[in-house]
GUTIDO-202716 format. One record per atom (N, C-alpha, C, CB): x, y, z; residue number from 1; residue in one letter; atom name. Coordinates in steps of 0.05 Angstrom, whole numbers, always signed. Glycine has a CB too. Layout:
<nodes>
<node X="X" Y="Y" Z="Z" nr="NUM" rest="A" atom="CA"/>
...
</nodes>
This chain:
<nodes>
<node X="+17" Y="-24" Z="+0" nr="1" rest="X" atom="N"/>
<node X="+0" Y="+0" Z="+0" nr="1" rest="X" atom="CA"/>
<node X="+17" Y="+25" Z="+0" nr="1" rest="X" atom="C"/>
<node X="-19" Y="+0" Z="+24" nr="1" rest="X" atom="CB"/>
<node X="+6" Y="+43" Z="-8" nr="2" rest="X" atom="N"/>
<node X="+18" Y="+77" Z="+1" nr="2" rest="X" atom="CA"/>
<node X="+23" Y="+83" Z="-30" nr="2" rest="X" atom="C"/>
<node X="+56" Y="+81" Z="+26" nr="2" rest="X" atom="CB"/>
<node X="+41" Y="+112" Z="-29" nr="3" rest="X" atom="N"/>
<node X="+39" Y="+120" Z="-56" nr="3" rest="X" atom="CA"/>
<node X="+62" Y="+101" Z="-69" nr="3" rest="X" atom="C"/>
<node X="+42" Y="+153" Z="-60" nr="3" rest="X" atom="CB"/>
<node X="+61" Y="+106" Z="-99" nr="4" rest="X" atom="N"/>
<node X="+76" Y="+93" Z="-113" nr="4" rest="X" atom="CA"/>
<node X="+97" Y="+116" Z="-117" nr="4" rest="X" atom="C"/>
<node X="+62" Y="+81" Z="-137" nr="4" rest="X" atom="CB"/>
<node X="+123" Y="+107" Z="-126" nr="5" rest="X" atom="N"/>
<node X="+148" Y="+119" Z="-135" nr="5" rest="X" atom="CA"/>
<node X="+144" Y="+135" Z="-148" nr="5" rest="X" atom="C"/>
<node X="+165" Y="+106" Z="-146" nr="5" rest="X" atom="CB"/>
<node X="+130" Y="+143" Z="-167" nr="6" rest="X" atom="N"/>
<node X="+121" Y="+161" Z="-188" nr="6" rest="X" atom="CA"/>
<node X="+102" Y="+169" Z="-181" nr="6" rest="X" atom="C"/>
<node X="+119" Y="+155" Z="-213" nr="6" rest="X" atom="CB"/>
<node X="+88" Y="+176" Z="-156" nr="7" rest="X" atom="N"/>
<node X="+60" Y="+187" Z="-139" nr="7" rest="X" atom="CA"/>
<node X="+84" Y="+205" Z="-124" nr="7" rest="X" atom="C"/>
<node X="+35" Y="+158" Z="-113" nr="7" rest="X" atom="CB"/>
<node X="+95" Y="+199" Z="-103" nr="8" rest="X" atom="N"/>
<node X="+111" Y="+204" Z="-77" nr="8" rest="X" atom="CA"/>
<node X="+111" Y="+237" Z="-78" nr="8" rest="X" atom="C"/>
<node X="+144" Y="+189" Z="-77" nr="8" rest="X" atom="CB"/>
<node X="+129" Y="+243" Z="-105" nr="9" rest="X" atom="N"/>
<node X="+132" Y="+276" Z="-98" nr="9" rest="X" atom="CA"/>
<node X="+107" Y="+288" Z="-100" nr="9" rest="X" atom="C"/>
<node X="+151" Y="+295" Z="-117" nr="9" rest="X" atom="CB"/>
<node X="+96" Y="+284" Z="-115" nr="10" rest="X" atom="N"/>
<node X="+59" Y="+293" Z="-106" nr="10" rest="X" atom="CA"/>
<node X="+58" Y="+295" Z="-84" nr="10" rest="X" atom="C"/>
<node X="+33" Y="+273" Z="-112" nr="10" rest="X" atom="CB"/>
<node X="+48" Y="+271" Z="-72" nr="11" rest="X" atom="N"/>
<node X="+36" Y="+267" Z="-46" nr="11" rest="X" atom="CA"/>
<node X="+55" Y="+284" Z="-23" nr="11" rest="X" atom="C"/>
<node X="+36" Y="+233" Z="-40" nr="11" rest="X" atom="CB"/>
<node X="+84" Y="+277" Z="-27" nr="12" rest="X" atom="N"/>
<node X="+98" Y="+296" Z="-10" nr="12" rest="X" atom="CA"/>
<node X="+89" Y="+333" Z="-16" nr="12" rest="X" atom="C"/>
<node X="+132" Y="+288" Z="-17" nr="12" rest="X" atom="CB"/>
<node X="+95" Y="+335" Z="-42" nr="13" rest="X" atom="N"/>
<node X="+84" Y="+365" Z="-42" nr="13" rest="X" atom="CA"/>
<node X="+57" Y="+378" Z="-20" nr="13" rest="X" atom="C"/>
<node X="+72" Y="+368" Z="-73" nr="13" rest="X" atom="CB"/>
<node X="+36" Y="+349" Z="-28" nr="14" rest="X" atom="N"/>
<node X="+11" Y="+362" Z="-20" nr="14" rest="X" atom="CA"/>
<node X="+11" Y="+363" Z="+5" nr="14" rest="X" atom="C"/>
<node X="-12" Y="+351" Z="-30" nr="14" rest="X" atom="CB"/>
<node X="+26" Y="+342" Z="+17" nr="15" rest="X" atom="N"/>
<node X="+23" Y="+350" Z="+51" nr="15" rest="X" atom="CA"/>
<node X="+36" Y="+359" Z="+64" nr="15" rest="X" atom="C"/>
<node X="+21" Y="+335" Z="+67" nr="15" rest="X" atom="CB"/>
<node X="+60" Y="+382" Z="+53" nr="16" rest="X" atom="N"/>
<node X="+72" Y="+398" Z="+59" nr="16" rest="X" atom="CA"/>
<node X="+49" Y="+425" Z="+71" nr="16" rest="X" atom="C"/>
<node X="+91" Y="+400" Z="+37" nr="16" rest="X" atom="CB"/>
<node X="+26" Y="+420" Z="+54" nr="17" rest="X" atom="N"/>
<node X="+5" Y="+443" Z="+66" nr="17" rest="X" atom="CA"/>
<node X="-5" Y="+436" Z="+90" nr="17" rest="X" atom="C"/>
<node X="-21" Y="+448" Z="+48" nr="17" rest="X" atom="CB"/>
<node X="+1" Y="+415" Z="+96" nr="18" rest="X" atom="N"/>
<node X="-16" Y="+410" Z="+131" nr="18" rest="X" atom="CA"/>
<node X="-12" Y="+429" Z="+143" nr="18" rest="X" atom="C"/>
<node X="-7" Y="+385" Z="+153" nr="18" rest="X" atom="CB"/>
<node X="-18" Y="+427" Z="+168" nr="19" rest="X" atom="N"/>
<node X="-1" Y="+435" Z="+191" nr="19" rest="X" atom="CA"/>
<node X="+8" Y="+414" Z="+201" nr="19" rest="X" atom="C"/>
<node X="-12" Y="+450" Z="+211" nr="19" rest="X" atom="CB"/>
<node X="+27" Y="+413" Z="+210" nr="20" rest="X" atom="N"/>
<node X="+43" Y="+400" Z="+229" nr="20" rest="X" atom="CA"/>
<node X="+36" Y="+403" Z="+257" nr="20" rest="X" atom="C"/>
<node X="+67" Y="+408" Z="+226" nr="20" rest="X" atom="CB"/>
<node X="+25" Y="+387" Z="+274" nr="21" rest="X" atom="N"/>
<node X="+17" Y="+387" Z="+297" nr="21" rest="X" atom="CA"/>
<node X="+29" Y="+369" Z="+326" nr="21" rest="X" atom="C"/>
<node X="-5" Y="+382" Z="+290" nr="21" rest="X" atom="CB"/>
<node X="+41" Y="+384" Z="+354" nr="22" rest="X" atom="N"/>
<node X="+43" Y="+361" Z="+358" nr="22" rest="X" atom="CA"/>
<node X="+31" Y="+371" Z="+387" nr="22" rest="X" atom="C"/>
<node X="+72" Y="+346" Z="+352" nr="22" rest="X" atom="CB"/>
<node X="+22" Y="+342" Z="+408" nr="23" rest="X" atom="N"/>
<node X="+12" Y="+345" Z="+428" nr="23" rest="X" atom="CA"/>
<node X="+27" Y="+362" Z="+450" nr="23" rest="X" atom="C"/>
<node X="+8" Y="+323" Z="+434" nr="23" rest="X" atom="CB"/>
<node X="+16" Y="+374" Z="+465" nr="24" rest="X" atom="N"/>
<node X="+19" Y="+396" Z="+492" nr="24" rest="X" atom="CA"/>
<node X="+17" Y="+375" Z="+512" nr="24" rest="X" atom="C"/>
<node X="-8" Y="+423" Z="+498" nr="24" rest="X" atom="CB"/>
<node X="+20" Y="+391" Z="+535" nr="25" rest="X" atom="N"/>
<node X="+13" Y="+381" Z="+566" nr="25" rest="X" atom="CA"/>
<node X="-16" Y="+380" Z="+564" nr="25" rest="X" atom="C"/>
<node X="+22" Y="+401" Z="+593" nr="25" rest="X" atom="CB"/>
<node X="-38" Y="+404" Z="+559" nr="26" rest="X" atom="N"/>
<node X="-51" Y="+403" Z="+564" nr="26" rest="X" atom="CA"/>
<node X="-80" Y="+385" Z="+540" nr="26" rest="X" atom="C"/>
<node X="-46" Y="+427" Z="+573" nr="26" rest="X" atom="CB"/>
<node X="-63" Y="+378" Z="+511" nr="27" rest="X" atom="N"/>
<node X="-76" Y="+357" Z="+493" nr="27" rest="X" atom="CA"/>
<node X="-69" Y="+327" Z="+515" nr="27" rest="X" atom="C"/>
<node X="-58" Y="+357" Z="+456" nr="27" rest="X" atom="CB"/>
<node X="-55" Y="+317" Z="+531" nr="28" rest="X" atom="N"/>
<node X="-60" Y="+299" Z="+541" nr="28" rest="X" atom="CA"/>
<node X="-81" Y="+299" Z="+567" nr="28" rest="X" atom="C"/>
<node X="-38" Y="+292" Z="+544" nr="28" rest="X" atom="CB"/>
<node X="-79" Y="+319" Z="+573" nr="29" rest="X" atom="N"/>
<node X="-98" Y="+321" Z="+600" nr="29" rest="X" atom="CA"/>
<node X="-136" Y="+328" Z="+582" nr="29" rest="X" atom="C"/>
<node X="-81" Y="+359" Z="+626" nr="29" rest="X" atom="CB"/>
<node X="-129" Y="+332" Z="+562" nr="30" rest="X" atom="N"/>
<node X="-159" Y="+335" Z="+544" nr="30" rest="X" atom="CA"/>
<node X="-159" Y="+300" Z="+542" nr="30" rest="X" atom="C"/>
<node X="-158" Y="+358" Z="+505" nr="30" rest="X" atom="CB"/>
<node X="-148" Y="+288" Z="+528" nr="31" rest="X" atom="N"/>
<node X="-150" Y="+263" Z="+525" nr="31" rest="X" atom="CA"/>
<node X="-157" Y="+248" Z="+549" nr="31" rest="X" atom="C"/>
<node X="-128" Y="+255" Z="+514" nr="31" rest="X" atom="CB"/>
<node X="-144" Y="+253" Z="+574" nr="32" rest="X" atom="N"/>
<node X="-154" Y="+243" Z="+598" nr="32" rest="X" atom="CA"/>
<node X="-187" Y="+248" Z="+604" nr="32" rest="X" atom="C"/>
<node X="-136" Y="+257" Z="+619" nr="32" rest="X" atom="CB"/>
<node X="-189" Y="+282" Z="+599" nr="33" rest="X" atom="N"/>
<node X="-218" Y="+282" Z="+606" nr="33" rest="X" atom="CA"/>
<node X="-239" Y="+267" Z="+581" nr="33" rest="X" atom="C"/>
<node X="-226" Y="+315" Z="+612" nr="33" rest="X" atom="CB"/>
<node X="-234" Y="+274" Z="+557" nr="34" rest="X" atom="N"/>
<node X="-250" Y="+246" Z="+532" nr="34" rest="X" atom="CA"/>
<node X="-250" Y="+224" Z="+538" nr="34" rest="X" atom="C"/>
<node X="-236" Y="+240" Z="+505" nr="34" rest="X" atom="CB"/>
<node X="-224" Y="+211" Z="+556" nr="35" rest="X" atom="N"/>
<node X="-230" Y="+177" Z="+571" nr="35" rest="X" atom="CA"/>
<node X="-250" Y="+177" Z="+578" nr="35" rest="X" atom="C"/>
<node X="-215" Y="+165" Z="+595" nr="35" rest="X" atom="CB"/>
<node X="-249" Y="+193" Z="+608" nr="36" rest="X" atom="N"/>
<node X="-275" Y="+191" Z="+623" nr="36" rest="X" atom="CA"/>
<node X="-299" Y="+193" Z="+612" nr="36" rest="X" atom="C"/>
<node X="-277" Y="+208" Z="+641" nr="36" rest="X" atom="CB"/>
<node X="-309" Y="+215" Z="+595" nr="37" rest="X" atom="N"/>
<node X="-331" Y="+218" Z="+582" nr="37" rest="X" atom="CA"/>
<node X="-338" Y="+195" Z="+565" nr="37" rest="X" atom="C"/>
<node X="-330" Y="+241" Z="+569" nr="37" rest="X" atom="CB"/>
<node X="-326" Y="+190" Z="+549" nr="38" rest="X" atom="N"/>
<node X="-334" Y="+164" Z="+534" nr="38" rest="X" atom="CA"/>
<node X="-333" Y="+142" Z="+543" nr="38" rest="X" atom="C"/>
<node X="-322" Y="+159" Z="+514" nr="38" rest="X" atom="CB"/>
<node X="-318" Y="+137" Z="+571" nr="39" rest="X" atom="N"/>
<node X="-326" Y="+110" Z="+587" nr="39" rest="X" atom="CA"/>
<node X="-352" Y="+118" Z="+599" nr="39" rest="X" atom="C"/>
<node X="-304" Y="+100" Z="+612" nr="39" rest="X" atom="CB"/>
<node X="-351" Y="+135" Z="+606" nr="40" rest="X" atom="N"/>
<node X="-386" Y="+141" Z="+618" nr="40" rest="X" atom="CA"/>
<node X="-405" Y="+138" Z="+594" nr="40" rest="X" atom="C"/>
<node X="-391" Y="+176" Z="+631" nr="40" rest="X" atom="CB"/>
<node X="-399" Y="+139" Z="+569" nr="41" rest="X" atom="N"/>
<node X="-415" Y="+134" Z="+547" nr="41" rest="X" atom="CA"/>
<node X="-419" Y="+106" Z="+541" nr="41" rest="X" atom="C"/>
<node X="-404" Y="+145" Z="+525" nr="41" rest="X" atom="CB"/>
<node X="-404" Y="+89" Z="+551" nr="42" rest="X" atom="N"/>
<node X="-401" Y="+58" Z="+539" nr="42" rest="X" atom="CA"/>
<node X="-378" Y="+61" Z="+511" nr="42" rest="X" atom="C"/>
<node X="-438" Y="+44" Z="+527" nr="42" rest="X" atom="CB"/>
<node X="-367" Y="+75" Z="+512" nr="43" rest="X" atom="N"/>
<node X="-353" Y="+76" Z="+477" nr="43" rest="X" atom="CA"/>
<node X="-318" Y="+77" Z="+485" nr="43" rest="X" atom="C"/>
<node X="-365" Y="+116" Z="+455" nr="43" rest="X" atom="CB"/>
<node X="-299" Y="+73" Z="+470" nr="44" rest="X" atom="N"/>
<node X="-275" Y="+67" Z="+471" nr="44" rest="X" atom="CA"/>
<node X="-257" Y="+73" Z="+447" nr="44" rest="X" atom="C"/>
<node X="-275" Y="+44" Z="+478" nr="44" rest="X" atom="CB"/>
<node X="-244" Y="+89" Z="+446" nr="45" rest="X" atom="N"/>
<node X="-223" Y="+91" Z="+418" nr="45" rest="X" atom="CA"/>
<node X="-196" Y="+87" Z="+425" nr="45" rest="X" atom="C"/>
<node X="-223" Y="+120" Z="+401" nr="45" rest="X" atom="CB"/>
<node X="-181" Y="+91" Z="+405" nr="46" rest="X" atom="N"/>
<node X="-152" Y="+83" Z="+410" nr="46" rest="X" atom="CA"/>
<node X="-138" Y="+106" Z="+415" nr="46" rest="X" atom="C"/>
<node X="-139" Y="+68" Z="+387" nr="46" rest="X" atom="CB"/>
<node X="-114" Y="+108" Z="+421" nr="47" rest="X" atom="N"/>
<node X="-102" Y="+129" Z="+432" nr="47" rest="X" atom="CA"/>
<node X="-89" Y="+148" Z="+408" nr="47" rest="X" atom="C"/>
<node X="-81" Y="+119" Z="+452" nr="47" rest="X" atom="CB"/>
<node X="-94" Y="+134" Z="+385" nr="48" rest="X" atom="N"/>
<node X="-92" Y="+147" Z="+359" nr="48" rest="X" atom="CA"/>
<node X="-105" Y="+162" Z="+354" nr="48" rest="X" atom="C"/>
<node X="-94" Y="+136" Z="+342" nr="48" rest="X" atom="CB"/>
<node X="-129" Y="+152" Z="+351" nr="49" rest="X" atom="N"/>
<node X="-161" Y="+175" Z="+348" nr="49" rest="X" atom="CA"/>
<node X="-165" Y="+192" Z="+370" nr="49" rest="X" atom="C"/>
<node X="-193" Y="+158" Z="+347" nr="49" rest="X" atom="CB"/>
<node X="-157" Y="+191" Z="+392" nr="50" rest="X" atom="N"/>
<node X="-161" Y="+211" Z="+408" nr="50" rest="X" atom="CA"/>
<node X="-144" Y="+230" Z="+400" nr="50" rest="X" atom="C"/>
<node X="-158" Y="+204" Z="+432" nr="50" rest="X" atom="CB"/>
<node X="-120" Y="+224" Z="+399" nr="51" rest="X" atom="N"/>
<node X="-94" Y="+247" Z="+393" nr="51" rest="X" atom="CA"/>
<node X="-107" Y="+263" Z="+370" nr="51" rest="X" atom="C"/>
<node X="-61" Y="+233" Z="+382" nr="51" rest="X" atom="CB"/>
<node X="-118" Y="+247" Z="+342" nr="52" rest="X" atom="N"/>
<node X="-122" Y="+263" Z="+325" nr="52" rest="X" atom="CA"/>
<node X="-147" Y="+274" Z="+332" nr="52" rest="X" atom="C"/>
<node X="-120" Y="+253" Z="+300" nr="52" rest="X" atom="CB"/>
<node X="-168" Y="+270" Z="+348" nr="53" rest="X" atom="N"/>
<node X="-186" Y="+287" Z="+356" nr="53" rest="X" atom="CA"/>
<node X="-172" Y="+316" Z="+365" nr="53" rest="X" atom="C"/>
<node X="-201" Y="+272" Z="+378" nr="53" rest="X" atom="CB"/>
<node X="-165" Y="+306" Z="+384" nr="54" rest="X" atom="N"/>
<node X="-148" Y="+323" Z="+408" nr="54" rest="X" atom="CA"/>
<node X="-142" Y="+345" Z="+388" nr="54" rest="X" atom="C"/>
<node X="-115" Y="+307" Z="+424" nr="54" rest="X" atom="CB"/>
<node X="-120" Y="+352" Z="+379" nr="55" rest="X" atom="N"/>
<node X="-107" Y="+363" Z="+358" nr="55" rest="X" atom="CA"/>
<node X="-115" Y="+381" Z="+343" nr="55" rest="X" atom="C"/>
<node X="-101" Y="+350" Z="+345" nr="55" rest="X" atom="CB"/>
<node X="-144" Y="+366" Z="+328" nr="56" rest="X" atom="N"/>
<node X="-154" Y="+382" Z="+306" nr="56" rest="X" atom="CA"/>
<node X="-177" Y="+394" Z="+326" nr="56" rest="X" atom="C"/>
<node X="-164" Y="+363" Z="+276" nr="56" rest="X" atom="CB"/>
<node X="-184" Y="+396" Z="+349" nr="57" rest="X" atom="N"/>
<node X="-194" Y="+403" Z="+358" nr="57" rest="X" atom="CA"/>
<node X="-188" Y="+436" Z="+364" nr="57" rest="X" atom="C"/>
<node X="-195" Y="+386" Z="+371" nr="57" rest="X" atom="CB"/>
<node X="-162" Y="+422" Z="+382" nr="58" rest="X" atom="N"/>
<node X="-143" Y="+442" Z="+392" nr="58" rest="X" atom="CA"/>
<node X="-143" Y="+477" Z="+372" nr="58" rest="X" atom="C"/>
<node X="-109" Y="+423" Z="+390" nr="58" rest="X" atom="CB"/>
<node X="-145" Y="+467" Z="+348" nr="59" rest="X" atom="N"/>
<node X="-145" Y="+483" Z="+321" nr="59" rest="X" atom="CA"/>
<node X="-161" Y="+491" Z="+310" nr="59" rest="X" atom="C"/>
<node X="-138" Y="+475" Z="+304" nr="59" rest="X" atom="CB"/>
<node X="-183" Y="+486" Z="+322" nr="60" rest="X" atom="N"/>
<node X="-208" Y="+490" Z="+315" nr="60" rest="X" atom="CA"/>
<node X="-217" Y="+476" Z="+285" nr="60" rest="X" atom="C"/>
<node X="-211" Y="+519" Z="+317" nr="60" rest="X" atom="CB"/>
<node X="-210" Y="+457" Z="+275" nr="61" rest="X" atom="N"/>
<node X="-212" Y="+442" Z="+249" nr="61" rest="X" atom="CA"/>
<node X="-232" Y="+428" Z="+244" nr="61" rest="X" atom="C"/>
<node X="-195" Y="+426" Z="+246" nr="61" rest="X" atom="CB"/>
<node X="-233" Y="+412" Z="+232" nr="62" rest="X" atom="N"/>
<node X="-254" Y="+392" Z="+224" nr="62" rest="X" atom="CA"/>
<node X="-236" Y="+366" Z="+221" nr="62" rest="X" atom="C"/>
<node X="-272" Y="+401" Z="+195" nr="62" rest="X" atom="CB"/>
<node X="-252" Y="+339" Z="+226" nr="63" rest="X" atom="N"/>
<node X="-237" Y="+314" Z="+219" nr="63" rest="X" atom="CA"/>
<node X="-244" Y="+303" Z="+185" nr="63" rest="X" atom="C"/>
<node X="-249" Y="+289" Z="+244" nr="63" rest="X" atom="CB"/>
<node X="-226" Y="+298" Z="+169" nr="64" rest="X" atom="N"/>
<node X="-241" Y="+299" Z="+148" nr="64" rest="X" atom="CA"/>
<node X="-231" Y="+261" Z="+148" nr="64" rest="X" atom="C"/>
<node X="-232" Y="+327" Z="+118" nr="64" rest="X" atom="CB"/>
<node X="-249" Y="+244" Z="+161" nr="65" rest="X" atom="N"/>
<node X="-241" Y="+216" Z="+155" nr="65" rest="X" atom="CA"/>
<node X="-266" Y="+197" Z="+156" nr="65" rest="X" atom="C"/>
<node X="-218" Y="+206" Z="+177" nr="65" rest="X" atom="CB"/>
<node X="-267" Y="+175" Z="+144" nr="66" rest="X" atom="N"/>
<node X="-294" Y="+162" Z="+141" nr="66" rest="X" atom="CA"/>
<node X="-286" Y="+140" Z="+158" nr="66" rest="X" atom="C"/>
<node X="-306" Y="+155" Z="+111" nr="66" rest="X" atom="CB"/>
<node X="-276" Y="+137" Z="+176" nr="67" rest="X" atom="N"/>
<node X="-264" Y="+122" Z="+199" nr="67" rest="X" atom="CA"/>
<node X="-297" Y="+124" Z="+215" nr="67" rest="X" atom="C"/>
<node X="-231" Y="+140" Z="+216" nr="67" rest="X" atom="CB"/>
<node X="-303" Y="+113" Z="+223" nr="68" rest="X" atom="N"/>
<node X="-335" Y="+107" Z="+246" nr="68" rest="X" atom="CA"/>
<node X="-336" Y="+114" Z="+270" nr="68" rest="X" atom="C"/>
<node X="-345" Y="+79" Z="+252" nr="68" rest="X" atom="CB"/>
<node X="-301" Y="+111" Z="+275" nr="69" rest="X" atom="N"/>
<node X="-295" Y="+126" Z="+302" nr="69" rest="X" atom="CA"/>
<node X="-300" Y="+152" Z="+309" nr="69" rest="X" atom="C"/>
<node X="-272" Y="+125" Z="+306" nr="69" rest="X" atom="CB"/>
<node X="-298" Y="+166" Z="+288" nr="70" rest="X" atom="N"/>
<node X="-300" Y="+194" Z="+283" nr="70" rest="X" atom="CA"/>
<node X="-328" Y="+202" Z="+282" nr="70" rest="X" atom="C"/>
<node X="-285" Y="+202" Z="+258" nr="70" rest="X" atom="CB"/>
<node X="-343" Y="+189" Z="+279" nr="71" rest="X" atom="N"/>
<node X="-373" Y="+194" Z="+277" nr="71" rest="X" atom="CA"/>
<node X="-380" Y="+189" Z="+310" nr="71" rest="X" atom="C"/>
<node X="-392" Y="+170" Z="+253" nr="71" rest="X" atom="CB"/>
<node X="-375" Y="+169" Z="+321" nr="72" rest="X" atom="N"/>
<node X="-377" Y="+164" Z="+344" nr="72" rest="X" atom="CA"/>
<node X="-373" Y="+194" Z="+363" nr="72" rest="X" atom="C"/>
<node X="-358" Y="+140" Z="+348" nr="72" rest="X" atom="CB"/>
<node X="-343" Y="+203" Z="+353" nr="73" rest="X" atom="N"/>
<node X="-336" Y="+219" Z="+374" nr="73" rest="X" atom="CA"/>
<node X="-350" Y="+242" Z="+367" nr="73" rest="X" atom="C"/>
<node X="-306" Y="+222" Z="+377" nr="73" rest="X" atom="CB"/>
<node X="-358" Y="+253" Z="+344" nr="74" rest="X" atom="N"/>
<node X="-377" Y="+273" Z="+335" nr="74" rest="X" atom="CA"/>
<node X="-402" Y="+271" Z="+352" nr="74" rest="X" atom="C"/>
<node X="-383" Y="+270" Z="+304" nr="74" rest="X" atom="CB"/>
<node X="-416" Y="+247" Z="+353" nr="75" rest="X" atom="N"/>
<node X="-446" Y="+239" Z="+371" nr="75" rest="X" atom="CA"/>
<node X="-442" Y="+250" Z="+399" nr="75" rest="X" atom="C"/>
<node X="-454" Y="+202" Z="+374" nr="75" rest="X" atom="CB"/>
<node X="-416" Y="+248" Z="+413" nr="76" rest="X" atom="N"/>
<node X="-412" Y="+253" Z="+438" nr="76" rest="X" atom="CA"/>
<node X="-404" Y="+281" Z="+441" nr="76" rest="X" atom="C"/>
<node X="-394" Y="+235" Z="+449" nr="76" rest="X" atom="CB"/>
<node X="-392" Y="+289" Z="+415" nr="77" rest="X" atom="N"/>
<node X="-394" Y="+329" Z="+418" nr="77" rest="X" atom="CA"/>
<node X="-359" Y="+332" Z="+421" nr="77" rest="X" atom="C"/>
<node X="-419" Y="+347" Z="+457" nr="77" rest="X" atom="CB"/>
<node X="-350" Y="+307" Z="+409" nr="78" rest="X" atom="N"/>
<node X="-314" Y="+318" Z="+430" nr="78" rest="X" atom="CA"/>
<node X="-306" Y="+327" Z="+392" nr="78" rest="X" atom="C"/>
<node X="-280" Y="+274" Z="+455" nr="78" rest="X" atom="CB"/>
<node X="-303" Y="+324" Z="+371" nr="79" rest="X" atom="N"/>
<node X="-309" Y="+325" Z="+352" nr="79" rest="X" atom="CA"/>
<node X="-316" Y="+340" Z="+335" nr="79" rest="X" atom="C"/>
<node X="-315" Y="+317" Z="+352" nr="79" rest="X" atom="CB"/>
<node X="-313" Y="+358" Z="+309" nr="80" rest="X" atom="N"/>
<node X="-323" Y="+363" Z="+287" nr="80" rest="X" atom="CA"/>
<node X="-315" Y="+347" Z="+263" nr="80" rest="X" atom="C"/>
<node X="-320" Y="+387" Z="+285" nr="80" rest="X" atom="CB"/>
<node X="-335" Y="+336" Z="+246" nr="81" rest="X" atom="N"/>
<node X="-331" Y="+323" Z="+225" nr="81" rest="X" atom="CA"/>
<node X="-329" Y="+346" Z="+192" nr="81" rest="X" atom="C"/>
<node X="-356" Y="+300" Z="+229" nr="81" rest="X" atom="CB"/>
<node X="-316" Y="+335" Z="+176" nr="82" rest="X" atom="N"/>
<node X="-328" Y="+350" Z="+151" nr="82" rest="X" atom="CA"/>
<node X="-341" Y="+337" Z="+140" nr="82" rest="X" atom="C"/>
<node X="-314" Y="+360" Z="+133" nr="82" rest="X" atom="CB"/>
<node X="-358" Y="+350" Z="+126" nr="83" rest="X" atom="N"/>
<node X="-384" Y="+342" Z="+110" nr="83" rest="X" atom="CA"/>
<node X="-381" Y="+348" Z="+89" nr="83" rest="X" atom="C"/>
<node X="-408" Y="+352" Z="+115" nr="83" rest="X" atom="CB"/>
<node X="-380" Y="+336" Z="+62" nr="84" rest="X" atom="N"/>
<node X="-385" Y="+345" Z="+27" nr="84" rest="X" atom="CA"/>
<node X="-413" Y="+350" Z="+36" nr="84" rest="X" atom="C"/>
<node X="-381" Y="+317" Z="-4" nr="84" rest="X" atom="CB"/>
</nodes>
């Protein structure tokens, strides 16, 4: 999987527009409080999806992924999704 050899500088170009993000003191202590809330929900994600919650949160962004997890965390309000 991933890009091909003759994809790569593309793909590198295009995600040179990200931002680059990385966690704080206080994106882990958000993640702490999303544990609790979503154990009090019955629901559980990985410490992946939280971070990228966390993050694009932090930034006020949108999640743009068709991942289910992300819908999940949208239902509970920790979350913004994008929408076409």
């Amino acid at each position: 999987m991933g890009a091909s050899t003759a994809d790569r500088k593309k793909l590198i170009a295009a995600l040179k527009g990200l931002p680059l993000l990385y966690p704080s003191d206080q994106s882990w202590r958000t993640i702490d409080d999303w544990t609790a809330t979503t154990s009090r929900a019955g629901a559980a994600f990985t410490v992946g999806d939280l971070l990228i919650g966390v993050l694009t949160k932090e930034i006020g962004g949108l999640v743009w992924s068709a991942d289910s997890d992300f819908a999940r965390m949208e239902s509970l309000k920790l979350v913004d999704r994008f929408s076409a």
